[in-house]
C-alpha positions as CSV (number, residue, x, y, z in Angstrom):
1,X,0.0,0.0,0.0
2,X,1.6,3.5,-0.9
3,X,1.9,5.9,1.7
4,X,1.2,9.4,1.2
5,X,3.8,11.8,1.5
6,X,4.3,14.6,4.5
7,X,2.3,17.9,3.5
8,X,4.6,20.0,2.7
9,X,3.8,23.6,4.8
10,X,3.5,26.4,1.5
11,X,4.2,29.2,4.1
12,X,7.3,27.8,5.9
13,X,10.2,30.3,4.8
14,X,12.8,28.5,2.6
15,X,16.4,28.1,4.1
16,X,18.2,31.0,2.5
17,X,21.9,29.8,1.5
18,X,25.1,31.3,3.2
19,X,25.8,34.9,1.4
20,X,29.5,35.5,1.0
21,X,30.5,38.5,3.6
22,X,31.2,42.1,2.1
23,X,35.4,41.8,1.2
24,X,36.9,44.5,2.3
25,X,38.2,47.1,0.2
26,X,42.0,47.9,-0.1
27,X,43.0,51.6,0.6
28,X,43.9,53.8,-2.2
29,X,47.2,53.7,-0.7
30,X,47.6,49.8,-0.9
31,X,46.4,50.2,-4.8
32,X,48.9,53.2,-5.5
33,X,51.8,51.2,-4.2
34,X,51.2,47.9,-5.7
35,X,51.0,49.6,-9.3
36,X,54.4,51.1,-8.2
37,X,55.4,47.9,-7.1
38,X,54.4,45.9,-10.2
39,X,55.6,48.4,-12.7
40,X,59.5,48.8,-10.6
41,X,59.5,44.7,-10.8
42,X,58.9,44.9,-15.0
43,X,61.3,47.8,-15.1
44,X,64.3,46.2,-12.5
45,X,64.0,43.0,-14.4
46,X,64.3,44.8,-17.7
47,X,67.4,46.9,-16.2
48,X,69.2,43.3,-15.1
49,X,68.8,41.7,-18.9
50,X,70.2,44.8,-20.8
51,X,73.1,45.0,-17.9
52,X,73.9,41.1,-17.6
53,X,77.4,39.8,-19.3
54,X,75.7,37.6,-21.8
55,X,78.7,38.0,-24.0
56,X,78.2,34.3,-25.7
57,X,81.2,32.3,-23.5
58,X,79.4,30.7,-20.9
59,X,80.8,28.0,-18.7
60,X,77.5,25.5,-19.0
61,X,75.7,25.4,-22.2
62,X,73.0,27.7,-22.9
63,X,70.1,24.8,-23.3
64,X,71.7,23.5,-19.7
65,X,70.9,27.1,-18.5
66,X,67.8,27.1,-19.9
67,X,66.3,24.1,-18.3
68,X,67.7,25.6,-15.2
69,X,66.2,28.6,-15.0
70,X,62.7,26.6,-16.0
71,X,62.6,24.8,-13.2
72,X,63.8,27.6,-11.1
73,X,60.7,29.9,-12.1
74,X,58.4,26.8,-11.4
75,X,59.1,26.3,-8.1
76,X,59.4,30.2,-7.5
77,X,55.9,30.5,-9.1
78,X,54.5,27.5,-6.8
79,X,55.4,29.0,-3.6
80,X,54.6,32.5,-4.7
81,X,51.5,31.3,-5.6
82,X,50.5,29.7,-2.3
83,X,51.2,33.2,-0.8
84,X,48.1,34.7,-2.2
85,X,45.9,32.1,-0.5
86,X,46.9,33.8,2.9
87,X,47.0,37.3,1.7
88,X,44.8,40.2,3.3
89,X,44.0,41.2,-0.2
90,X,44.4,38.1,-2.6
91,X,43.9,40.0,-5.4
92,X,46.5,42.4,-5.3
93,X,48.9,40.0,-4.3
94,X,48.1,38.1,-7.2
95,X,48.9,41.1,-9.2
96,X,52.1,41.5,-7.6
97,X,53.0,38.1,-7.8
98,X,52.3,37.9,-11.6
99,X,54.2,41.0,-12.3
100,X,57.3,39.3,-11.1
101,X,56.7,36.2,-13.1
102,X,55.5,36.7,-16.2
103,X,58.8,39.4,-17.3
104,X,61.0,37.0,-15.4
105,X,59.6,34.2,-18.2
106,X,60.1,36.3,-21.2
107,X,63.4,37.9,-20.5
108,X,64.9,34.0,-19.8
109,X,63.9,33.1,-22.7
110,X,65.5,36.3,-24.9
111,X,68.6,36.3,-22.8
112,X,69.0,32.2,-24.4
113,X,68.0,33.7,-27.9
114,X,70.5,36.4,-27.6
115,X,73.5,33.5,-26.3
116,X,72.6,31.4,-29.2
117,X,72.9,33.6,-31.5
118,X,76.2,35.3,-30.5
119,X,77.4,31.8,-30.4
120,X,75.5,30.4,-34.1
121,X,75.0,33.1,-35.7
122,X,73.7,31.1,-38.0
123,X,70.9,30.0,-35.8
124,X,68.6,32.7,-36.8
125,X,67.8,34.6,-39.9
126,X,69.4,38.0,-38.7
127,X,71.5,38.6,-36.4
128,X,69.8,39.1,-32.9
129,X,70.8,42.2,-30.6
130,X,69.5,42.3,-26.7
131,X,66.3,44.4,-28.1
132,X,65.7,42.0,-31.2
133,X,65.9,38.9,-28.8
134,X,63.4,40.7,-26.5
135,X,61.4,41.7,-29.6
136,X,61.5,37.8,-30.8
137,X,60.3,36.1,-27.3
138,X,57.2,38.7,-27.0
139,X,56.1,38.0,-30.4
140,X,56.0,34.5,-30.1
141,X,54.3,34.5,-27.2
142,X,52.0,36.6,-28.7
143,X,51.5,34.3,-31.7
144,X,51.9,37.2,-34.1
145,X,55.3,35.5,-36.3
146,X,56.1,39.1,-38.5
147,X,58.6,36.7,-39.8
148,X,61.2,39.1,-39.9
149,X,63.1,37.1,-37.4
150,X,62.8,33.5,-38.0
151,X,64.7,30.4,-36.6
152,X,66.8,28.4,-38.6
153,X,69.1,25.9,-36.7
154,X,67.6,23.1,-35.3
155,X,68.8,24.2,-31.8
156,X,66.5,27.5,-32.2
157,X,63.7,25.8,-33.3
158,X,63.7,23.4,-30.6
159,X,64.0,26.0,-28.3
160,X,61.2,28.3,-29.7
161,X,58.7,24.9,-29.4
162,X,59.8,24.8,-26.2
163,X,58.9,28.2,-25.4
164,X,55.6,28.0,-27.5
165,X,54.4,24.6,-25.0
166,X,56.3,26.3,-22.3
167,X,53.4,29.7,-23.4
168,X,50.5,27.4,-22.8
169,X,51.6,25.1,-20.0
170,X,53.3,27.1,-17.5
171,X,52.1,30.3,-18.5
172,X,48.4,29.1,-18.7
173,X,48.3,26.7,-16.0
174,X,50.0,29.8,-13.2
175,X,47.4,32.5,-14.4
176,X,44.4,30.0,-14.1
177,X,46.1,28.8,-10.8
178,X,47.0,32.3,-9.2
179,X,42.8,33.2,-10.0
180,X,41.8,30.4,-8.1
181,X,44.4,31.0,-5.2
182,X,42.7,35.0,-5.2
183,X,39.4,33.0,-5.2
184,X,40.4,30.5,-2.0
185,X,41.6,33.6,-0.2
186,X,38.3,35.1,-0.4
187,X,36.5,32.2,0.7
188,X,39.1,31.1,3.3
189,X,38.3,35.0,4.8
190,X,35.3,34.5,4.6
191,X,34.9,31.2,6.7
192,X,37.2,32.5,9.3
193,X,34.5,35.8,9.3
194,X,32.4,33.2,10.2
195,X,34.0,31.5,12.2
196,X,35.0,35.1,14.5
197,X,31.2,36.0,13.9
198,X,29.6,32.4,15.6
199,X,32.2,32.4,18.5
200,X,31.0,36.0,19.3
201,X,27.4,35.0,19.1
202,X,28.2,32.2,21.3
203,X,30.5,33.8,24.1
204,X,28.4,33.5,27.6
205,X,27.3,36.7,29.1
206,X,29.3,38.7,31.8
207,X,28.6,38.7,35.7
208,X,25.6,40.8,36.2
209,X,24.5,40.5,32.4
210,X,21.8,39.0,31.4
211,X,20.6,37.9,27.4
């Protein structure tokens, strides 16, 4: 025999959901001085490629270097990455963060390009000055190929389709990873808001106070 199910009550209020608490706003100040501080990290990394001695005569091989400095900016990018989870401002520190990064990726790469070709100069089809090695790395990780400046050797284009997988893998993978780190940060502030907002609800009352 079927049994009839409960009645359900029409004018019972529904359980509204958890709404996300109000994040708070960084001062103008915070914002003026991480723009400063993002743009000094693009220009101070710039300053360091133009002034390194990349003069071609390197003790390790260039490619050696290379893989070095990879692996190097992973695990520098990891670790920066977990700092915006604990930030007071995920956001901005994500934008910090990413402005240290993203020129540190480029300018590895065009500091190789500019090594191999000083030592083949046959590796590219022109020859390839600190600014034309800079020029090179942007546009291909902008996908544009002018193809005024092309690779030739198979070194260089080995190199360039590592920087081409190196684009969408490591590039990719730390944006999409530093916007969900800015998005744990919120919601990790606001548990703990929470958190601070139930325990004060919940404190007993003083001596001589009464709810």
């Amino acid at each position: 025999m079927a049994t009839e199910a409960a009645p359900v009550d029409a004018g019972a209020p529904a359980q509204a959901l958890p709404q996300p608490l109000p994040r708070p706003r960084p001062p103008r100040r915070t914002l003026v001085a991480t723009a400063v501080r993002a743009g000094s990290s693009v220009a101070a990394a710039v300053v360091v490629y133009y002034l390194l001695p990349l003069n071609g005569r390197l003790s390790i091989s260039a490619g050696a270097g290379l893989l070095v400095a990879l692996v190097l900016f992973v695990v520098l990018g990891i670790a920066q990455v977990k700092s915006v989870v604990h930030a007071a401002y995920p956001g901005i520190r994500a934008v910090q963060v990413l402005s240290v990064l993203i020129p540190v990726f480029i300018l590895t790469f065009a500091a190789y390009y500019y090594v191999v070709a000083r030592q083949d100069p046959a590796g590219f089809s022109a020859p390839l000055t600190r600014t034309d090695a800079l020029y090179f790395t942007v546009t291909t990780l902008a996908t544009v190929g002018y193809g005024d400046i092309t690779p030739r050797s198979q070194g260089t284009r080995i190199a360039v389709t590592v920087q081409m997988v190196a684009d969408l893998a490591v590039l990719g993978v730390l944006v999409r990873t530093a916007a969900r780190a800015v998005a744990h940060g919120w919601e990790r502030q606001d548990r703990e808001g929470r958190a601070s907002s139930a325990a004060g609800d919940a404190a007993p009352a003083g001596p001589g106070k009464h709810p």
